[in-house]
C-alpha positions in Angstrom: -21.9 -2.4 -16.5 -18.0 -2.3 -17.1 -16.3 0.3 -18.7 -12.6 0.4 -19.2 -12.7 4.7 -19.2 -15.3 7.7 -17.8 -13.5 9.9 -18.3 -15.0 13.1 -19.8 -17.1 16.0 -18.7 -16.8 17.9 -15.5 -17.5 17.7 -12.0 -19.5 20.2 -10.1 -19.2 21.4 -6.4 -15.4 19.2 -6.2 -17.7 15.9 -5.4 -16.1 13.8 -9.0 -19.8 12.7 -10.3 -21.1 14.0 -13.7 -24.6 13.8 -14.3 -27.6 14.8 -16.7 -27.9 18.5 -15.0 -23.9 18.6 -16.6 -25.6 19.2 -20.1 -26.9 22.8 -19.5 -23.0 23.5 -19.9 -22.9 21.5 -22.9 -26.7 23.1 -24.6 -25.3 26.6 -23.2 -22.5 26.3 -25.5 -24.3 24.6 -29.0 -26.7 27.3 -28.5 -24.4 30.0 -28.2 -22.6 28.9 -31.6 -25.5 28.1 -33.2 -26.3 31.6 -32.7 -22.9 33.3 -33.6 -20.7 30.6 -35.2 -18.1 32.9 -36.4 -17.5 34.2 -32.9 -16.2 30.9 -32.1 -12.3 30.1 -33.2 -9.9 27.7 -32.5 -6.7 28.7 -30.4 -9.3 31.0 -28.7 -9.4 29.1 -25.0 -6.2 27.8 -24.5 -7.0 24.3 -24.0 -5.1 21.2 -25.0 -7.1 20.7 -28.3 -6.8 24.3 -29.6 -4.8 24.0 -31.8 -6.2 21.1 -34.1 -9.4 21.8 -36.8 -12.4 22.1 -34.4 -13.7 25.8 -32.9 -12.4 25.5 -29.2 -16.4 25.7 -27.7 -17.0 22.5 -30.1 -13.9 20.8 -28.6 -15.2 21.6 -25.3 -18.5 20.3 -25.9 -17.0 17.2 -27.5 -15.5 16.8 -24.0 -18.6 17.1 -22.0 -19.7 14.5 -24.0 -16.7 12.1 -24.4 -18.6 10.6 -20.9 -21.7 9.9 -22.3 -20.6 8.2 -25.6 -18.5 6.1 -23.4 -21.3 4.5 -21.9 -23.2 3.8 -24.6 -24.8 -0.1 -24.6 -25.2 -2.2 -27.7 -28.8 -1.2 -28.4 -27.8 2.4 -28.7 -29.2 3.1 -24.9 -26.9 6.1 -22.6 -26.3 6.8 -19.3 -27.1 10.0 -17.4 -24.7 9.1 -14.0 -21.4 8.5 -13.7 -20.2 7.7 -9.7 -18.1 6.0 -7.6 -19.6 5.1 -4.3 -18.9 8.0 -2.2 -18.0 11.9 -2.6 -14.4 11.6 -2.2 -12.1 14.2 -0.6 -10.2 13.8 -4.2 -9.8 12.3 -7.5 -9.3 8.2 -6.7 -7.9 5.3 -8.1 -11.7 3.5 -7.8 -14.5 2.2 -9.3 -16.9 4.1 -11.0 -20.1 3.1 -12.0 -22.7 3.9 -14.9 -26.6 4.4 -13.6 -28.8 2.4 -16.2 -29.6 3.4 -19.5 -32.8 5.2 -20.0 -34.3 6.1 -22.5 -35.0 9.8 -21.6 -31.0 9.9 -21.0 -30.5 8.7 -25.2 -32.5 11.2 -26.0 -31.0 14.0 -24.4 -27.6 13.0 -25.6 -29.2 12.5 -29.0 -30.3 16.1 -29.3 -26.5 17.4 -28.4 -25.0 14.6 -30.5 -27.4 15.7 -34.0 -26.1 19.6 -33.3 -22.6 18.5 -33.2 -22.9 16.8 -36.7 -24.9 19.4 -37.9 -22.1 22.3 -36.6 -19.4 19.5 -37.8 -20.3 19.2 -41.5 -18.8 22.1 -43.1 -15.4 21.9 -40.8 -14.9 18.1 -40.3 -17.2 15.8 -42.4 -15.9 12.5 -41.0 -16.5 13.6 -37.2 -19.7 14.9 -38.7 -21.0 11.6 -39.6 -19.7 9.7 -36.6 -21.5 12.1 -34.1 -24.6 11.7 -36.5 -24.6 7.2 -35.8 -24.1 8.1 -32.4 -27.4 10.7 -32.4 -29.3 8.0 -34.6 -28.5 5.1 -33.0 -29.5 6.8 -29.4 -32.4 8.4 -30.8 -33.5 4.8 -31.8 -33.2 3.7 -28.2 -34.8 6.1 -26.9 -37.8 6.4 -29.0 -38.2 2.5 -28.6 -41.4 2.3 -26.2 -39.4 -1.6 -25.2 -36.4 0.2 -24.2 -39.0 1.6 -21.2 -38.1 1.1 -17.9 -41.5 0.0 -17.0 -42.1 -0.7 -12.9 -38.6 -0.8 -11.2 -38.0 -1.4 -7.5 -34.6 -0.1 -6.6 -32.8 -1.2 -3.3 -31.0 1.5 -1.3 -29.4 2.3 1.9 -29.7 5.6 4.1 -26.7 7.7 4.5 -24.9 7.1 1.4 -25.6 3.5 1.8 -24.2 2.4 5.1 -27.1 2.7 6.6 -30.9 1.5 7.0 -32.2 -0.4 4.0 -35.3 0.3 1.8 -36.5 0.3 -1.7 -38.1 3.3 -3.5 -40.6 2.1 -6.5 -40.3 4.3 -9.7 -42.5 4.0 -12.8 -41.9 5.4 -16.2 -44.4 7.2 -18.0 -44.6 8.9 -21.3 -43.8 12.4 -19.9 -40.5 11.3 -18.6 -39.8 11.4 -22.3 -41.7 13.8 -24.0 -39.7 16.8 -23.8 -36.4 15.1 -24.4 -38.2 12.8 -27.8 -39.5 16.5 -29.2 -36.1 18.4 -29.0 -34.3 15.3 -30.4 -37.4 14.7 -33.3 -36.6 18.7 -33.9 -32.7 18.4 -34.2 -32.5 15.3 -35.9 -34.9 16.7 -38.9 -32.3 19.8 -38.7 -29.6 18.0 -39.7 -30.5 14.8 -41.8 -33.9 17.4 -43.6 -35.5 13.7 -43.1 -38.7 14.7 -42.2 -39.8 10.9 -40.7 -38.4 12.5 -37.9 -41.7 14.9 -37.5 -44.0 12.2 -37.4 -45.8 12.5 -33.9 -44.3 15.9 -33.2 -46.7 18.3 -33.1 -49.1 16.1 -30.4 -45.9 15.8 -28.2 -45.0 19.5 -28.8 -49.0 20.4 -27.7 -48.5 18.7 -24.1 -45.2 20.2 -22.6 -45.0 23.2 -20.8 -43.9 26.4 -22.0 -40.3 27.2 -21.0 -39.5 28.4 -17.8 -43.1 27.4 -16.4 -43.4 26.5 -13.0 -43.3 23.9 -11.5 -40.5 22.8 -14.3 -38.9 19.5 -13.4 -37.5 18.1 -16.7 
């Protein structure tokens, strides 16, 4: 779909995409103040937003967001891929396109949106609240068994699509969604202390792996 901006978030290995694997930098750094929030200032990176209310790691992760807010739909759903066609040699004037919204993709940004209302509240209670609709309204999405992706068929080409043509079939299951629906539940009840958002938790909670068990692939 159309977007007039992507801007936001950051590239890795020089190739200008940004993708879901881009939110361990932003859950490395909401973890990190949620463990220590006075360790965190503002004027304490340098950057260009230093210097207004925010702690600089929130202002970061605000950035590495920025991309994913962007591209939110009208139902609430969010991308997790932002590309133009190609790995360019640098930064173009092109187009870029948003993958589809999915519904595992909501709910990871829902879980980063709800700790950055949560961190917000007691520094900036309006930017609170907005990032709080945006971590409702995706959670909504993506706990909306409709919003599934069902059976998809997605045409392709070899080499970075100049070459041979074929179609790779892809179905979405529940466990595509599990892990992503628990630590969104878990966040959301953190900050809103609703606790509709435990209903179901503990049976989705029982199924996932423990951290760091292999073979990991979420």
């Amino acid at each position: 779909s159309y977007n007039v901006t992507a801007a936001g978030g950051w590239h890795d290995a020089a190739d200008w995409d940004r993708n879901t694997q881009h939110y361990t930098c932003i859950y490395d750094m909401l973890y990190a103040y949620e463990m220590n929030p006075t360790k965190f200032l503002k004027a304490q990176l340098n950057l260009p937003e230093s210097y207004d209310a925010l702690p600089d790691i929130l202002n970061e992760v605000e950035y590495g967001l920025q991309v994913w807010k962007r591209s939110m739909n009208s139902k609430g759903g969010i991308s997790g891929m932002v590309e133009t066609n190609t790995h360019p040699t640098r930064d173009i004037d092109g187009n870029y396109a948003y993958s589809v919204r999915t519904r595992w993709d909501s709910l990871l940004f829902s879980g980063a949106a709800a700790m950055m209302a949560e961190f917000l509240k007691p520094i900036d209670l309006n930017k609170s609240r907005a990032w709080e609709w945006y971590a409702i309204k995706s959670y909504n999405f993506g706990n909306n068994p409709a919003n599934s992706l069902g059976t998809v068929t997605i045409p392709a080409r070899r080499d970075r699509g100049t070459g041979e043509y074929y179609e790779y079939t892809f179905t979405e299951t529940d466990a595509h969604i599990e892990p992503f629906l628990a630590h969104a539940k878990s966040r959301l009840y953190k900050l809103t202390n609703n606790s509709s958002y435990l209903t179901g938790l503990d049976a989705i909670i029982a199924k996932l792996r423990a951290p760091m068990k292999h073979p990991y692939s979420n």
